[in-house]
TORVEXMI-496909 format. One record per residue (C-alpha): residue in three letters; residue number from 1; x negated, z negated, y. Coordinates in steps of 0.02 Angstrom, whole numbers, plus 50000, padded with zeros to 5 digits. Example, Ala and Ser with C-alpha at 12.3 -4.5 7.8 and 13.67 -1.06 7.14 Angstrom:
+-----+-----+-------+-------+-------+
|  aa |   i |    xx |    zz |    yy |
+-----+-----+-------+-------+-------+
| ALA |   1 | 49385 | 49610 | 49775 |
| SER |   2 | 49316 | 49643 | 49947 |
+-----+-----+-------+-------+-------+
//
This chain:
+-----+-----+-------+-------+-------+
|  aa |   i |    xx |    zz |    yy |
+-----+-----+-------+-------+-------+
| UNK |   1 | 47476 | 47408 | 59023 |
| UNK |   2 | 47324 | 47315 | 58987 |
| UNK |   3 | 47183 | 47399 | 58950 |
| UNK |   4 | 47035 | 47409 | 58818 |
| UNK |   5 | 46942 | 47257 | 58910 |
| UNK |   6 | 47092 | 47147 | 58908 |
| UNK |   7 | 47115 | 47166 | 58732 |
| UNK |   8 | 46940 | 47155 | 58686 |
| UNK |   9 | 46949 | 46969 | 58793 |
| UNK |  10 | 47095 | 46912 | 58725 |
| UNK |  11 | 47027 | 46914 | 58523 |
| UNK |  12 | 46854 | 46846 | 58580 |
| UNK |  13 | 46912 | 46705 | 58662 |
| UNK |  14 | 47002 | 46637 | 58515 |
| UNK |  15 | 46864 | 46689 | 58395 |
| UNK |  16 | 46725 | 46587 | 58521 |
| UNK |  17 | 46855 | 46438 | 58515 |
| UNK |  18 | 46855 | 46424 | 58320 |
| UNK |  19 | 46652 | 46440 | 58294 |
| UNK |  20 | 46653 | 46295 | 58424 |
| UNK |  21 | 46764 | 46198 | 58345 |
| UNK |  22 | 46679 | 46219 | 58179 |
| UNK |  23 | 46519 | 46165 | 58231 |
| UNK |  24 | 46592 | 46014 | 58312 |
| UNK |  25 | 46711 | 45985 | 58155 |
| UNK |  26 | 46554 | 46019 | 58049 |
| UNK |  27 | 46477 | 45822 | 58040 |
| UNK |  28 | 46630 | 45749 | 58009 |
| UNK |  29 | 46686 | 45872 | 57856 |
| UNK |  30 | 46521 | 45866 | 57805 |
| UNK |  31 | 46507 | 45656 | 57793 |
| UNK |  32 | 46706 | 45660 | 57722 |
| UNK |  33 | 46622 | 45767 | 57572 |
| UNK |  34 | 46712 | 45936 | 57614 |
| UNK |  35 | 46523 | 46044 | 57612 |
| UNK |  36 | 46433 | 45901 | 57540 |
| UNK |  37 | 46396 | 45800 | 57357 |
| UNK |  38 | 46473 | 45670 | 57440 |
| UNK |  39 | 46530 | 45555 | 57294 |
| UNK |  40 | 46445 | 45676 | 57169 |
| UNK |  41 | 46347 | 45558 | 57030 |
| UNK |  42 | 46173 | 45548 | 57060 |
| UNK |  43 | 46004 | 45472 | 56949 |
| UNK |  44 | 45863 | 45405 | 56990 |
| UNK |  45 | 45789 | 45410 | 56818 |
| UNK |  46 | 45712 | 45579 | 56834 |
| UNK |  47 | 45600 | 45522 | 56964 |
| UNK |  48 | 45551 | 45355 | 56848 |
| UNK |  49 | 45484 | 45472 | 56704 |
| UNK |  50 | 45325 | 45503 | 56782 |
| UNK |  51 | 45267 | 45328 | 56763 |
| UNK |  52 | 45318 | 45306 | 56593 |
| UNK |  53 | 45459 | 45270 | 56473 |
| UNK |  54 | 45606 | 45204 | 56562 |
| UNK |  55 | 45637 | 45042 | 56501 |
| UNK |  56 | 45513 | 45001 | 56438 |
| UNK |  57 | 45456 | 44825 | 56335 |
| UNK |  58 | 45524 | 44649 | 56413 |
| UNK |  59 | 45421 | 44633 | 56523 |
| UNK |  60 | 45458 | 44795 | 56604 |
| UNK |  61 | 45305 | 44863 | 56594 |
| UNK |  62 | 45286 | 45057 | 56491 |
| UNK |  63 | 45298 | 45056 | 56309 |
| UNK |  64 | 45112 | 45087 | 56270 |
| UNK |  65 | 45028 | 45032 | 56418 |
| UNK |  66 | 44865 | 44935 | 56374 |
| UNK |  67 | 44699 | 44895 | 56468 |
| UNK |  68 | 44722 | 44811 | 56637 |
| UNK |  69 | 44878 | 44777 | 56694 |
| UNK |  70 | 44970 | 44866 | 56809 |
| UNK |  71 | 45031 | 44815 | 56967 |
| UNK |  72 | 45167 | 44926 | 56956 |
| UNK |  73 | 45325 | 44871 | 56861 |
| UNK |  74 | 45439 | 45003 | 56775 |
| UNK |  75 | 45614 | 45015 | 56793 |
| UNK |  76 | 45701 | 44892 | 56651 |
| UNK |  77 | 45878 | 44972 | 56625 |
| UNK |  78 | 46002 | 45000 | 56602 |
| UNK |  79 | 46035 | 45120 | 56727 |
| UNK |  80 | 46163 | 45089 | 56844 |
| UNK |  81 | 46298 | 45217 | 56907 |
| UNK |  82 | 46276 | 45281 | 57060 |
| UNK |  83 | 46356 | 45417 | 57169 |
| UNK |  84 | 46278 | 45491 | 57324 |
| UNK |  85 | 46345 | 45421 | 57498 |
| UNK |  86 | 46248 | 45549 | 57618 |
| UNK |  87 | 46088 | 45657 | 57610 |
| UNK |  88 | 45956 | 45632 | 57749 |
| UNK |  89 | 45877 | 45795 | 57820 |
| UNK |  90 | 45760 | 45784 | 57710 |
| UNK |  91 | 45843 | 45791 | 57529 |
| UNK |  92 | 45837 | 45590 | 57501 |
| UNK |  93 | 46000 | 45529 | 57484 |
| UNK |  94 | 46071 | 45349 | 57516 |
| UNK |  95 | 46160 | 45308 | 57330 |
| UNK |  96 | 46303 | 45193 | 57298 |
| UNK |  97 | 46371 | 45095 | 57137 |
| UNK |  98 | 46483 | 44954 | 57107 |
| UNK |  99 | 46393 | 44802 | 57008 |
| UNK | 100 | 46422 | 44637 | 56932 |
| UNK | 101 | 46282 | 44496 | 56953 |
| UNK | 102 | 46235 | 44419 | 56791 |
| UNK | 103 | 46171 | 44269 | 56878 |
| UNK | 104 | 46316 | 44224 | 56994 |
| UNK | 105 | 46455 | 44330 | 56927 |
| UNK | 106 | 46511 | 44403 | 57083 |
| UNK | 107 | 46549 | 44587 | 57084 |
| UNK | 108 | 46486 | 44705 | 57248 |
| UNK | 109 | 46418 | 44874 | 57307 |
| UNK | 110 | 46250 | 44904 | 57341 |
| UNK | 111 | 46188 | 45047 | 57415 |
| UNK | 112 | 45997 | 45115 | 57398 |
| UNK | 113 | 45876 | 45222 | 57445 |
| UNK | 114 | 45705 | 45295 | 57410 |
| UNK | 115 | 45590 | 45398 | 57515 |
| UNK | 116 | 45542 | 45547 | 57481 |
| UNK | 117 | 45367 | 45467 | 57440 |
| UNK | 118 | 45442 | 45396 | 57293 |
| UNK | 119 | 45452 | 45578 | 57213 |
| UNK | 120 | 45305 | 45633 | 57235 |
| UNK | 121 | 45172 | 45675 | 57110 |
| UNK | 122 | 45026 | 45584 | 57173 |
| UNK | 123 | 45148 | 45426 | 57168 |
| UNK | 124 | 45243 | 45449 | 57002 |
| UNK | 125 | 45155 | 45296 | 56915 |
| UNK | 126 | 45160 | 45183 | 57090 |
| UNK | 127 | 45291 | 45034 | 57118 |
| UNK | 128 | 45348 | 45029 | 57254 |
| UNK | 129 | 45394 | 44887 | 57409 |
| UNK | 130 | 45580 | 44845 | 57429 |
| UNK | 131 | 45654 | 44808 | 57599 |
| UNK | 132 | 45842 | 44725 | 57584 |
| UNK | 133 | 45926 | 44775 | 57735 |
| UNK | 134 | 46077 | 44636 | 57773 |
| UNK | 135 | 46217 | 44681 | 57904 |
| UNK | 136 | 46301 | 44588 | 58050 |
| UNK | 137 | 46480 | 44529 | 58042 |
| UNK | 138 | 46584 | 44519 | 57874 |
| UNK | 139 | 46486 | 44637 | 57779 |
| UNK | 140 | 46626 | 44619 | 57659 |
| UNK | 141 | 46590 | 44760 | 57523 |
| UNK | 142 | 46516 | 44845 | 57665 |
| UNK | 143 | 46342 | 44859 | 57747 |
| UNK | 144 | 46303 | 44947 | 57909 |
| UNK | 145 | 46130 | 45010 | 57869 |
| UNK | 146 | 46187 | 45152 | 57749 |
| UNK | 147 | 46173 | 45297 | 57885 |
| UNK | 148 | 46272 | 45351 | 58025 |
| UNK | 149 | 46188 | 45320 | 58190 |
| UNK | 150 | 46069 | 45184 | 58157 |
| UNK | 151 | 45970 | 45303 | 58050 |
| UNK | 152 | 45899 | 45159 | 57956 |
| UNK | 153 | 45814 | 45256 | 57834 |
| UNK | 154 | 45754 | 45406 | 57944 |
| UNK | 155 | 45661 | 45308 | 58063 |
| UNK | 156 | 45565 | 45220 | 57908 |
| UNK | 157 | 45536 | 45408 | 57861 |
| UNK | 158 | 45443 | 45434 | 58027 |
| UNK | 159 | 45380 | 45269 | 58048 |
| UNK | 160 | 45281 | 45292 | 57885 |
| UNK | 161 | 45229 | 45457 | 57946 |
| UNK | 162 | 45153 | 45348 | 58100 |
| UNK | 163 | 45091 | 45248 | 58009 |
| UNK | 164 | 45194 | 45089 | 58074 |
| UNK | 165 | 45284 | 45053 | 57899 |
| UNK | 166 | 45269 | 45048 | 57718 |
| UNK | 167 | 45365 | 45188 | 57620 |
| UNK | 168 | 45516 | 45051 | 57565 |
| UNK | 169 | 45655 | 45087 | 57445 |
| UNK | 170 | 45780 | 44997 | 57528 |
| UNK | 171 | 45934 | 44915 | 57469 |
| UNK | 172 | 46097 | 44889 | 57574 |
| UNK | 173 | 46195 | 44738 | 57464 |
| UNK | 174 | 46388 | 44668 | 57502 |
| UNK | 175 | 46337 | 44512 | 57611 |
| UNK | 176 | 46476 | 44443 | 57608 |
| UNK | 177 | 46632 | 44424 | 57482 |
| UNK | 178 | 46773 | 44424 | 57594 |
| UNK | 179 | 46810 | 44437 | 57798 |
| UNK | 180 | 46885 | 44242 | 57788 |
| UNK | 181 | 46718 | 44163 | 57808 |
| UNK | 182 | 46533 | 44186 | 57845 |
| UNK | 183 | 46453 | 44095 | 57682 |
| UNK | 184 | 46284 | 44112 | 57747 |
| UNK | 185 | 46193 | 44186 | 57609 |
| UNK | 186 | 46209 | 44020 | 57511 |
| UNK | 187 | 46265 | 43979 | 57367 |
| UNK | 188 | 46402 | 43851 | 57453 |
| UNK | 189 | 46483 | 43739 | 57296 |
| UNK | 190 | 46646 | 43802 | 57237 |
| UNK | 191 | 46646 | 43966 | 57317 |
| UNK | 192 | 46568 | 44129 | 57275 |
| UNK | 193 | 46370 | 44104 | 57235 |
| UNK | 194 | 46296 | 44240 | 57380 |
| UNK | 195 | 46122 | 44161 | 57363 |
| UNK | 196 | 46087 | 44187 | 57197 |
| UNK | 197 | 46189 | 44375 | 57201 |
| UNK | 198 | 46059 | 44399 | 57340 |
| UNK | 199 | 45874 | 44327 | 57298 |
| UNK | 200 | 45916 | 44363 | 57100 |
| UNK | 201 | 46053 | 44490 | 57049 |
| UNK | 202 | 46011 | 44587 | 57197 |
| UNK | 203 | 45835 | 44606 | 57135 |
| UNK | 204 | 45894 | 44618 | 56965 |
| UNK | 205 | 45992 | 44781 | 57002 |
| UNK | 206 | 45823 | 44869 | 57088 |
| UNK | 207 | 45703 | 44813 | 56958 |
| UNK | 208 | 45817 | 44903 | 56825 |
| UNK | 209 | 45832 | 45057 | 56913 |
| UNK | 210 | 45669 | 45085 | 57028 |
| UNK | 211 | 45470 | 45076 | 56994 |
| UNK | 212 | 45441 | 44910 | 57094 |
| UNK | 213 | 45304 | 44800 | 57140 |
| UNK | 214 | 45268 | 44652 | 57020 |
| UNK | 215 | 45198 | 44546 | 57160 |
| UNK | 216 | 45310 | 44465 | 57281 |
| UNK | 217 | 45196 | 44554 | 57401 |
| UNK | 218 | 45298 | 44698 | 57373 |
| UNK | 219 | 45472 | 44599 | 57445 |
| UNK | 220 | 45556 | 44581 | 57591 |
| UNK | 221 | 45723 | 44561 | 57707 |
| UNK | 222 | 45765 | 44617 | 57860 |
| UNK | 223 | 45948 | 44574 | 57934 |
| UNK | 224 | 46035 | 44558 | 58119 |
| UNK | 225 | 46136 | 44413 | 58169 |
| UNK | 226 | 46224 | 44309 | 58025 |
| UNK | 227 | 46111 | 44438 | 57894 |
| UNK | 228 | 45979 | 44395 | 57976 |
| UNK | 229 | 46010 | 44206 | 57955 |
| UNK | 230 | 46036 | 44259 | 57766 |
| UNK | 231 | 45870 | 44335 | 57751 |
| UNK | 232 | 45747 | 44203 | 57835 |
| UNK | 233 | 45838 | 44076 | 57735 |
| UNK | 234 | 45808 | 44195 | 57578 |
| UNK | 235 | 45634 | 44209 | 57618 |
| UNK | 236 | 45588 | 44026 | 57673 |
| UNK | 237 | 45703 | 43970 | 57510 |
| UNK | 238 | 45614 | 44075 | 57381 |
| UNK | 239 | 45439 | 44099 | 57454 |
| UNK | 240 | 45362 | 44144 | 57280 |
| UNK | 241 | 45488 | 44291 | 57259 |
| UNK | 242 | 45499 | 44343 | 57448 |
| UNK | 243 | 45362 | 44388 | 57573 |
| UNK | 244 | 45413 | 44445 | 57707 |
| UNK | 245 | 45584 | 44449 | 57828 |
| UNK | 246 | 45629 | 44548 | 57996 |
| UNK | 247 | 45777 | 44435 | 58072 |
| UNK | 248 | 45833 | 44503 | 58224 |
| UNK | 249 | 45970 | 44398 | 58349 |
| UNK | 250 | 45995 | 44280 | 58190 |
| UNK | 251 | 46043 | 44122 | 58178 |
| UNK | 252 | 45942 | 43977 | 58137 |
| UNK | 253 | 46058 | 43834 | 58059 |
| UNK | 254 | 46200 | 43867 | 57925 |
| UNK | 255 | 46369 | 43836 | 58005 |
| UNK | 256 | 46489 | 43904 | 57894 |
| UNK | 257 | 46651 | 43791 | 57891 |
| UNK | 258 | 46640 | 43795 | 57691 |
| UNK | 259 | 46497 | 43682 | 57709 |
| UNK | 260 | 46622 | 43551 | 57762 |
| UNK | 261 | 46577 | 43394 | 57643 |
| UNK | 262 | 46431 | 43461 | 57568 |
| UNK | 263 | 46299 | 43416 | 57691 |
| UNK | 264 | 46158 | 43397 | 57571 |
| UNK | 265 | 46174 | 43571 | 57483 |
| UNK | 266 | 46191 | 43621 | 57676 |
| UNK | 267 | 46015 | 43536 | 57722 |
| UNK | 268 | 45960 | 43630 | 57557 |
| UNK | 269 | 46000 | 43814 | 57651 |
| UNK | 270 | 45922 | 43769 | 57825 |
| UNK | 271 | 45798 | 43882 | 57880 |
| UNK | 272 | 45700 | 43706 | 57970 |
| UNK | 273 | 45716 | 43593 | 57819 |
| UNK | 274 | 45636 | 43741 | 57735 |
| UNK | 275 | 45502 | 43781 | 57847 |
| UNK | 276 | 45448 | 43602 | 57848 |
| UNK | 277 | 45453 | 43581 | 57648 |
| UNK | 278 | 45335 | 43752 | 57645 |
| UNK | 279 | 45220 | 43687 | 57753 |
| UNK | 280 | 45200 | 43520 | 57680 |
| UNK | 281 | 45168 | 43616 | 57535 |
| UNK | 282 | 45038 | 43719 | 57630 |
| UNK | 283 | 45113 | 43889 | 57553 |
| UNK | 284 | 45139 | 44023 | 57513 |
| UNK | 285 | 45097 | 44102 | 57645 |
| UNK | 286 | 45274 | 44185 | 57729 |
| UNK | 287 | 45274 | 44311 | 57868 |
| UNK | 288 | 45435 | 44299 | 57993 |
| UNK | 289 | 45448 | 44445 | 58123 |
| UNK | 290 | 45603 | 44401 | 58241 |
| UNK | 291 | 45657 | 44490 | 58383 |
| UNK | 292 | 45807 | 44493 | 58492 |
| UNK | 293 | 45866 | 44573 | 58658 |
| UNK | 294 | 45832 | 44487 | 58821 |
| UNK | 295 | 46021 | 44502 | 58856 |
| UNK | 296 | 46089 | 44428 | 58722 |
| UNK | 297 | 46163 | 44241 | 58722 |
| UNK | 298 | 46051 | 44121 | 58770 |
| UNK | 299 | 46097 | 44007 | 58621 |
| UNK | 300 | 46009 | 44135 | 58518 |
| UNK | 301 | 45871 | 44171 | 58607 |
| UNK | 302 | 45812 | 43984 | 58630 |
| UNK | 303 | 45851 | 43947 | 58467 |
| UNK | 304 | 45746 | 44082 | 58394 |
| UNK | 305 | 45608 | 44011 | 58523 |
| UNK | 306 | 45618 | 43846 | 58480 |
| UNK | 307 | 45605 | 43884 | 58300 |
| UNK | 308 | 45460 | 43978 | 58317 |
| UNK | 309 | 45374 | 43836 | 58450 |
| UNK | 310 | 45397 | 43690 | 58312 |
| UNK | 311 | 45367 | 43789 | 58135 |
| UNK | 312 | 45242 | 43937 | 58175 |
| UNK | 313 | 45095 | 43839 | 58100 |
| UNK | 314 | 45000 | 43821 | 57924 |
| UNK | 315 | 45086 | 43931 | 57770 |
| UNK | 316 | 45233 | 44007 | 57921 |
| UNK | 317 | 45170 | 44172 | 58029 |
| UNK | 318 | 45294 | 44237 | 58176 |
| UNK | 319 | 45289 | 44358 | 58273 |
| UNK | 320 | 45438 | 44392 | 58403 |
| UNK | 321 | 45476 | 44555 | 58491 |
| UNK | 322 | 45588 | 44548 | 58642 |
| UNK | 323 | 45689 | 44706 | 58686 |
| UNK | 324 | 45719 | 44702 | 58877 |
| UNK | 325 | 45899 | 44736 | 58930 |
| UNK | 326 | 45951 | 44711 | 58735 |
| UNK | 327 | 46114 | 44648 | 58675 |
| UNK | 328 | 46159 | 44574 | 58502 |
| UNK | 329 | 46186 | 44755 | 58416 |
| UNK | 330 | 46119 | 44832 | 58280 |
| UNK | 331 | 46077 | 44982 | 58405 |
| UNK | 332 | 45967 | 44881 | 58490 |
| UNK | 333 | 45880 | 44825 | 58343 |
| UNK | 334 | 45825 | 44973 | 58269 |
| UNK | 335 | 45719 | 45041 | 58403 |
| UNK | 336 | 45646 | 44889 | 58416 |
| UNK | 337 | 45612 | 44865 | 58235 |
| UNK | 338 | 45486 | 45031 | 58240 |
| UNK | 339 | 45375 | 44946 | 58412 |
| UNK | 340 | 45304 | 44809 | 58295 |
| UNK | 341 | 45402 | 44693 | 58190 |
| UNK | 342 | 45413 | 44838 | 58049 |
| UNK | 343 | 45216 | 44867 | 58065 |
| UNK | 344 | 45177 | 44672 | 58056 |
| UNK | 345 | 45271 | 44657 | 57879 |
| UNK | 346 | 45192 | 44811 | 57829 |
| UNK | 347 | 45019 | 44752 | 57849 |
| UNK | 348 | 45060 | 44590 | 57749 |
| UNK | 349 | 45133 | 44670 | 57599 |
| UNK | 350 | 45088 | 44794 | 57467 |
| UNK | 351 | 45109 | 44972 | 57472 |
| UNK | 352 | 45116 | 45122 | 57319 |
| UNK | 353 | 44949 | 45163 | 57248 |
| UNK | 354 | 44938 | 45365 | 57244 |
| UNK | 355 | 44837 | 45418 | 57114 |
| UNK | 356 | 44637 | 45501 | 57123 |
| UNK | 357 | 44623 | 45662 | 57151 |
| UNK | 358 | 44577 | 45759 | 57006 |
+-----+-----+-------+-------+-------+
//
């Protein structure tokens, strides 16, 4: 017969099993939204009252507001509906809502997120700098920067506190409408306009919902591979909007096949025409960190080189950081994004404005 130790081993071994499995079960039921407010709606509006009336006049500045102007532009409306995707360790939470662009009529999600600077008191009347964050592959009503192991938004939360980046609300848009095609971040004729839903309706959706920057010193992209193409082109395209642009392993010439017969609207989206035109122009001054691993195609890596050889001059500041052993991934881009490409944009663009001491 056994006796009292057997029995004691047989109930705890079944009783150690479950707590392990629980703790390893614990992340996934947690992201599915079984112990979380996964899907749960969520507003940002509450953190907007500080600064003034939501809203408020066309301009989007406060009702009220008089003497000098502001640099800080209030959120416009209306207020979009969002529901929360995740919550970072610290309480900030990565929001989601469905939206239609005014400009170009196309219909995506966008995802968002604000640091926890962005609630604070001493910043309650600051705007604040917007990062778009643009995904590799389809990025079909999807966008890998919302969370999981990247940890897009946690590394900016310790990269402010190092003082290597700029506290940015940043904003994960659909890239692209369907898995078919890449359409370059262009508005290619005929098909769906993904420029203007990126450089306008994009922007659109943030001014209406966030305290922004009015400057465009308060805008930028960043984007791997055929997002990153999408952003330089943004930024190059639409200098007076757009600052700024972190383009890691992108590429440097459209080549979607929808560009078939269209060859001047396709010269009209190329990152070189661009460049040239700007500095012709001799500004505004743009500011292009790239950076790609030293293991990734070679195609990429000279073109990124070359590009940088013939058009880093006048109005058009690069910077490139190389990431030895690297390959075209988004996990090798994000460590590489904190040792000096996210620290160079920083130092070109505007930050929030806390308020005196009193």
């Amino acid at each position: 017969m056994p006796g009292p130790g057997s029995r004691k081993k047989r109930w705890i071994v079944p009783v150690v099993a479950l707590v392990a499995l629980g703790l390893l079960g614990w992340p996934v039921l947690h992201y599915l939204g079984v112990f979380s407010d996964k899907g749960d709606p969520v507003s940002f509006a509450q953190a907007n009252k500080g600064g003034g009336k939501q809203g408020g006049g066309a301009d989007g500045q406060a009702g009220g507001q008089s003497g000098e102007e502001s640099r800080t532009l209030m959120p416009t409306g209306p207020e979009a509906k969002f529901t929360v995707e995740s919550t970072l360790g610290d309480g900030t939470k990565i929001a989601k809502t469905k939206y239609q662009g005014q400009k170009s009529g196309f219909t995506g999600n966008v995802w968002v997120w604000a640091p926890k600077e962005y609630y604070e008191k001493q910043y309650e009347k600051s705007g604040f700098p917007v990062l778009i964050a643009l995904p590799g592959g389809d990025g079909a009503q999807t966008n890998y920067w919302i969370g999981g192991d990247l940890a897009l938004q946690a590394n900016i939360s310790t990269w402010v506190k190092e003082g290597k980046s700029l506290p940015f609300v940043v904003v994960m848009p659909t890239l692209n409408p369907n898995r078919k095609f890449y359409y370059d971040g262009s508005d290619i004729p005929d098909q769906p306009k993904m420029g203007t839903w990126l450089t306008e309706d994009v922007p659109d959706l943030v001014k209406a919902n966030f305290r922004t920057l009015k400057s465009r010193d308060g805008w930028a992209f960043m984007g791997s591979s055929s997002g990153g193409f999408a952003g330089l082109k943004a930024v190059l395209k639409h200098p007076d909007k757009f600052k700024a642009v972190i383009a890691s392993g992108p590429d440097i010439v459209p080549d979607s096949p929808l560009w078939k017969g269209h060859e001047q609207e396709k010269a009209e989206n190329n990152p070189k025409v661009l460049a040239q035109r700007l500095i012709d122009a001799k500004g505004p001054d743009v500011y292009l960190a790239f950076q790609y691993g030293t293991a990734e195609d070679p195609l990429t890596i000279s073109q990124v080189d070359q590009f940088r050889s013939q058009y880093d001059k006048g109005p058009v500041h690069t910077m490139l950081k190389k990431i030895p052993g690297g390959k075209h991934n988004a996990r090798t881009y994000v460590p590489g994004l904190g040792q000096g490409p996210m620290e160079w944009i920083s130092k070109q663009m505007e930050g929030p404005t806390p308020a005196p001491a009193s």
